[in-house]
Steps between C-alpha positions, in 0.01 A plus 500: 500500500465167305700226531768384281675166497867507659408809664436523909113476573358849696467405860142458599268444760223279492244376752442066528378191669555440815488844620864546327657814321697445255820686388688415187841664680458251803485212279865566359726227505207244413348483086165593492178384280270673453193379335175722373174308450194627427249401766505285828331180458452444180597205302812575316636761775406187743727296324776725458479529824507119584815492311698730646371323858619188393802630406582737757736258687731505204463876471609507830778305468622765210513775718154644396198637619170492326235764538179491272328798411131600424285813544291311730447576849695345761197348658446281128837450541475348862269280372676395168816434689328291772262310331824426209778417807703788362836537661606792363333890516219619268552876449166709473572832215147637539676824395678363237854609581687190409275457214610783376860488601507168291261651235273149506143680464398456149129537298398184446168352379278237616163433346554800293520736749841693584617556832849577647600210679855337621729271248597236653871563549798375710818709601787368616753706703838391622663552873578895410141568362580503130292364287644187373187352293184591389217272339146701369202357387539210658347136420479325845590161384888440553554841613590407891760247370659792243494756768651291792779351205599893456510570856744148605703663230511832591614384848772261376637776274 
């Protein structure tokens, strides 16, 4: 079942840093972002990543929790999130469960040569699990501040 915006978001769980399992149905109460990204240590997923870590305070302070999401293993993700000083949960979709629930795999091309890979893409879900927000291909530049803008919203409304 895809997802649709205003519409409640399938629970789901999904296995993470920190030896942690994560369940969208225990995170009610609390928005949620969730962002996709295509590979672990890489420059543009790096900074991505950087942005939502030096945000993440402010995130906090709206109510929400930020998960990132890759179909790396959790091992590459232990060792993204330590070397970057992550302080929130990279979620490891070797199966590609939540990529498809989100439908974020897409052919793309580099060098000539097509492959399915993820779009970068950021979901944002509000303290019932709907989805509130939804950004696709995204351009990492200002994308942080237009996510975490949304989310303060969300929570004030």
């Amino acid at each position: 079942m895809a997802i649709a915006l205003d519409q409640p978001v399938a629970n789901f769980h999904a296995q993470a840093t920190s030896g942690q399992q994560i369940e969208l149905s225990a995170l009610k109460g609390q928005q949620v972002v969730i962002y996709f990204y295509p590979k672990d240590s890489t420059p543009g997923c790096t900074t991505e990543g950087q942005g939502f870590r030096d945000q993440y305070s402010a995130f906090q302070a709206a109510n929400t929790q930020v998960f990132g999401v890759s179909r790396d293993s959790l091992k590459s993700h232990e060792n993204f999130k330590c070397k970057q000083e992550f302080p929130f949960e990279l979620i490891s979709d070797k199966d590609e469960a939540l990529c498809q629930l989100f439908e974020v795999i897409k052919l793309k091309k580099l060098y000539g040569k097509e492959y399915l890979g993820i779009d970068r893409s950021t979901f944002l879900l509000d303290k019932a699990g709907v989805l509130r927000q939804e950004w696709r291909g995204v351009k990492v530049p200002g994308h942080v501040d237009a996510v975490l803008a949304t989310a303060q919203a969300l929570n004030k409304g």
